[in-house]
VMD Tcl script that builds the backbone (N, CA, C; Angstrom):
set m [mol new atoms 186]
animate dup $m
set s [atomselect $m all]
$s set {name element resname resid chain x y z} {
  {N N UNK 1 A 13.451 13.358 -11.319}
  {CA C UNK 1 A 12.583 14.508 -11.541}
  {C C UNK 1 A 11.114 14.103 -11.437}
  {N N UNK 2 A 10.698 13.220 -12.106}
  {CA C UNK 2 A 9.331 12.465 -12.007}
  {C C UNK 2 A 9.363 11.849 -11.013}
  {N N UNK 3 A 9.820 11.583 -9.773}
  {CA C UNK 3 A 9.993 10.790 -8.453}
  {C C UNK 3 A 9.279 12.662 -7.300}
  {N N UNK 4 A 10.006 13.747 -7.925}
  {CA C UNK 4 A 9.613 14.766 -7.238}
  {C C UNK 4 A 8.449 15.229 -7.522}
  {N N UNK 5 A 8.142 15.445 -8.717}
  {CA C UNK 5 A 6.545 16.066 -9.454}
  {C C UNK 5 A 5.502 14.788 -8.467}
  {N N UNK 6 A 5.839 13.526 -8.468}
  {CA C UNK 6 A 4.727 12.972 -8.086}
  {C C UNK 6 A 4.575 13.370 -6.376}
  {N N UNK 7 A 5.977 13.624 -5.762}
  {CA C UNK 7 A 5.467 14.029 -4.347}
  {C C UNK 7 A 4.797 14.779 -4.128}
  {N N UNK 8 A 4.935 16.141 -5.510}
  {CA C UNK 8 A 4.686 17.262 -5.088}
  {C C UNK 8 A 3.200 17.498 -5.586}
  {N N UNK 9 A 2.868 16.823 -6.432}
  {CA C UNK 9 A 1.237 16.229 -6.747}
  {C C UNK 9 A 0.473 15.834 -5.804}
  {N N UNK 10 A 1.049 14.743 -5.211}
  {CA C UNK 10 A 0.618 14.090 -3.938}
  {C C UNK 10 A 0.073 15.159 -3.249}
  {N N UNK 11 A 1.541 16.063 -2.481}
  {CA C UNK 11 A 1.242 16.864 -1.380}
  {C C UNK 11 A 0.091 17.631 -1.161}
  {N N UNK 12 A -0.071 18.275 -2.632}
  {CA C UNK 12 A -1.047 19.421 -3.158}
  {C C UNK 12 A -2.329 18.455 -3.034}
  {N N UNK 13 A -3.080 17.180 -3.536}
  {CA C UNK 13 A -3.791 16.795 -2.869}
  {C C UNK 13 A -4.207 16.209 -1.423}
  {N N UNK 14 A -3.240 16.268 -1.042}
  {CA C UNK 14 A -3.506 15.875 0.566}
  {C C UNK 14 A -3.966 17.461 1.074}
  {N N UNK 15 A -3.289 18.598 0.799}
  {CA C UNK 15 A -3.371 19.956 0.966}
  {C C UNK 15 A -4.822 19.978 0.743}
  {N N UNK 16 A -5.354 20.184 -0.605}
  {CA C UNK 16 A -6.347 20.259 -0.878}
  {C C UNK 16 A -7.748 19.565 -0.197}
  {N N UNK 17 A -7.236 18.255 0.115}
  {CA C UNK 17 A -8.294 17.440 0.825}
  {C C UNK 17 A -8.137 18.105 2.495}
  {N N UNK 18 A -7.477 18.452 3.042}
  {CA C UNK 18 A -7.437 19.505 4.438}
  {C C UNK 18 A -8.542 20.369 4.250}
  {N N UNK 19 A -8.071 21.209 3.291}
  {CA C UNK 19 A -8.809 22.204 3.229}
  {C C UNK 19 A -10.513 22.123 2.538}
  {N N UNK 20 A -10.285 20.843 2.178}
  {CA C UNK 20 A -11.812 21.025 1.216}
  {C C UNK 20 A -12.977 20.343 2.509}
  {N N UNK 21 A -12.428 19.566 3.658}
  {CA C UNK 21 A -12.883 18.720 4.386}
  {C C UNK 21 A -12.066 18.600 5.551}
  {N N UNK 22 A -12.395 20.409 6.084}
  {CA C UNK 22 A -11.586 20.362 7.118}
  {C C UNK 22 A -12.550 19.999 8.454}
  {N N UNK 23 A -13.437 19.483 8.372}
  {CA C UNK 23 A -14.078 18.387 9.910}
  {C C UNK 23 A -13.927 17.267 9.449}
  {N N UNK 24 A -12.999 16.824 8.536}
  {CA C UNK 24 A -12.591 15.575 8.489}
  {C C UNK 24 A -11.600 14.694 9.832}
  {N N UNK 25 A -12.198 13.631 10.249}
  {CA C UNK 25 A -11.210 12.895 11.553}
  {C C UNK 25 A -9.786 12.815 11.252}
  {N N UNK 26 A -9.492 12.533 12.324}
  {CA C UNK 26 A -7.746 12.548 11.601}
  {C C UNK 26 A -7.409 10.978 10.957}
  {N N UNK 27 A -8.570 10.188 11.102}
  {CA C UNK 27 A -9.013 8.801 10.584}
  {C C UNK 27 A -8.974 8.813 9.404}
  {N N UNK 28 A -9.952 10.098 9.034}
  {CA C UNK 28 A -9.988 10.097 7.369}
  {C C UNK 28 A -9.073 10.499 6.786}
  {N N UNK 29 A -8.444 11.236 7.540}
  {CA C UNK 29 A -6.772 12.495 6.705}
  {C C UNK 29 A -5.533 11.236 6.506}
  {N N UNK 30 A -5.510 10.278 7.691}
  {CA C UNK 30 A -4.788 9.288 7.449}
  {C C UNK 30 A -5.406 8.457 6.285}
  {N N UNK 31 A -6.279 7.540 6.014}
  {CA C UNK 31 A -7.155 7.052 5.209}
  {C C UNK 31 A -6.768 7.659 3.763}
  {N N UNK 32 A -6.984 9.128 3.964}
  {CA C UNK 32 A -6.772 9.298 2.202}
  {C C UNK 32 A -5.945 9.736 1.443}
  {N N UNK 33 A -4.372 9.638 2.862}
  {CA C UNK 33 A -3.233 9.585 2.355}
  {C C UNK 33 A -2.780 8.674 2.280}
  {N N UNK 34 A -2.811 7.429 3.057}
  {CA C UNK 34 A -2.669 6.085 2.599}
  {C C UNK 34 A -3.504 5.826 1.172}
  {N N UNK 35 A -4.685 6.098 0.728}
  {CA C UNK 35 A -5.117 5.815 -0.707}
  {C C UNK 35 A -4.446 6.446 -1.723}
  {N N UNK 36 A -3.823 7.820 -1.639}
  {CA C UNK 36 A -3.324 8.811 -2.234}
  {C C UNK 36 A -1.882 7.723 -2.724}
  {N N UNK 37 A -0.939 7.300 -1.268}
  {CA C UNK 37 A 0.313 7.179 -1.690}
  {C C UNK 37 A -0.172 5.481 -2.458}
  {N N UNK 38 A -1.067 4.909 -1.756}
  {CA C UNK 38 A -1.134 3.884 -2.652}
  {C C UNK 38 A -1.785 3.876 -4.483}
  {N N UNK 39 A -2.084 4.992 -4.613}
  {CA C UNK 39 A -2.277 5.001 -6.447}
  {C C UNK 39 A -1.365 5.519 -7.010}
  {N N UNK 40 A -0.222 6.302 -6.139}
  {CA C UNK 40 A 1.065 6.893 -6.880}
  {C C UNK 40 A 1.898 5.651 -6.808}
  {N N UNK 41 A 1.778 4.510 -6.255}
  {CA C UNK 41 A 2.754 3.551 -6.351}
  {C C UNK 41 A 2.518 2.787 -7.014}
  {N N UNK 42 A 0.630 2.654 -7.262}
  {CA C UNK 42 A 0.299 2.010 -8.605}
  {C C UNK 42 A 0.361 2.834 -9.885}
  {N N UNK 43 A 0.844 3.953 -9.989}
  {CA C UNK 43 A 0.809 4.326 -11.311}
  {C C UNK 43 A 2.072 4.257 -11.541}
  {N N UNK 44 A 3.135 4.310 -10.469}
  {CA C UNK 44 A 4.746 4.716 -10.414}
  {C C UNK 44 A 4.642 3.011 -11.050}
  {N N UNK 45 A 3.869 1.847 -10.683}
  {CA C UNK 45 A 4.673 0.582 -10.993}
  {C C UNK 45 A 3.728 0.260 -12.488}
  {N N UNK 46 A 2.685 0.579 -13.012}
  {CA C UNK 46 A 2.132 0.653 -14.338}
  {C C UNK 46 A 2.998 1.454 -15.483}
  {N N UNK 47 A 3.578 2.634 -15.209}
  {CA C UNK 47 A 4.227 3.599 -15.811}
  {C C UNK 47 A 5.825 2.819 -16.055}
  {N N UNK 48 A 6.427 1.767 -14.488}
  {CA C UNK 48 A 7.381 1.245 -15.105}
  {C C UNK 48 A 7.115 0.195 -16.427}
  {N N UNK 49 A 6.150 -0.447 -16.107}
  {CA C UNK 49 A 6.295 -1.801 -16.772}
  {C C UNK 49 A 5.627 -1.369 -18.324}
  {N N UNK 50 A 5.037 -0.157 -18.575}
  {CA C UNK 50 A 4.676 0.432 -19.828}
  {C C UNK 50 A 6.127 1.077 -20.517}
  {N N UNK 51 A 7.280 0.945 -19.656}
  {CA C UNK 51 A 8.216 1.738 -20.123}
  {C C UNK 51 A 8.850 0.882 -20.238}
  {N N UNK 52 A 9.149 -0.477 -19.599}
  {CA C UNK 52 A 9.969 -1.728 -19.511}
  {C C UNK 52 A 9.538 -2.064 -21.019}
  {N N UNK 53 A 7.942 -2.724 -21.030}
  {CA C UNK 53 A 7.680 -2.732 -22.276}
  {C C UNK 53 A 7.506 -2.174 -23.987}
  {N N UNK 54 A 8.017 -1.294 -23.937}
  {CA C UNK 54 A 8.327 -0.172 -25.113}
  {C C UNK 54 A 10.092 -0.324 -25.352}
  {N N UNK 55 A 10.635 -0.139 -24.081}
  {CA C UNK 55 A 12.388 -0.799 -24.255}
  {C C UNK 55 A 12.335 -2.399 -25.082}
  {N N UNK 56 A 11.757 -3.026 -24.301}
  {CA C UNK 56 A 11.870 -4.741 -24.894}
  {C C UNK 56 A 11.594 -4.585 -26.034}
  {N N UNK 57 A 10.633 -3.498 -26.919}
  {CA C UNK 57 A 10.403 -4.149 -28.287}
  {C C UNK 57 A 10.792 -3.504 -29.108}
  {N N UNK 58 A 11.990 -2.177 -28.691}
  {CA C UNK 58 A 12.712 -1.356 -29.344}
  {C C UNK 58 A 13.947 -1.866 -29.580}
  {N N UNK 59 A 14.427 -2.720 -28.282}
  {CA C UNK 59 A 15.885 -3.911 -28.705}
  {C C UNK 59 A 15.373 -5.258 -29.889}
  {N N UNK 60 A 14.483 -5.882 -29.617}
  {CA C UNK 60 A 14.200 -6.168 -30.708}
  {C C UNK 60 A 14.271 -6.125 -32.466}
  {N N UNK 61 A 13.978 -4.788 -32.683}
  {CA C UNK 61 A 14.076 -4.310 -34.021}
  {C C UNK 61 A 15.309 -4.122 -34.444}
  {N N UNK 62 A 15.316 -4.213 -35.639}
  {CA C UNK 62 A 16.788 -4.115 -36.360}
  {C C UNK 62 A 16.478 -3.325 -37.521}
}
mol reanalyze $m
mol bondsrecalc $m
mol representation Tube
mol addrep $m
């Protein structure tokens, strides 16, 4: 479900950046969907290891 919300986040800013900067090259439209998918993969891999880490110290406790 959170694998879809983030596409669909994504999309809506790539959408948005069309339309907000539409004499943009197709240089830049590529450009700031490559930046786009690269901070959803850094938040997709921060969000794991914040969740990895909250498991590890919940097995822990007794």
């Amino acid at each position: 479900m959170i694998e879809k919300l983030n596409w669909f986040v994504w999309l809506i800013l790539v959408i948005l950046w069309n339309y907000g900067f539409p004499k943009a090259t197709p240089l830049q439209d590529v450009i700031v969907a490559v930046i786009l998918s690269l901070l959803f993969i850094i938040m997709k891999f921060m969000r794991s290891r914040y969740l990895h880490k909250i498991n590890s110290r919940s097995k822990n406790k007794f």
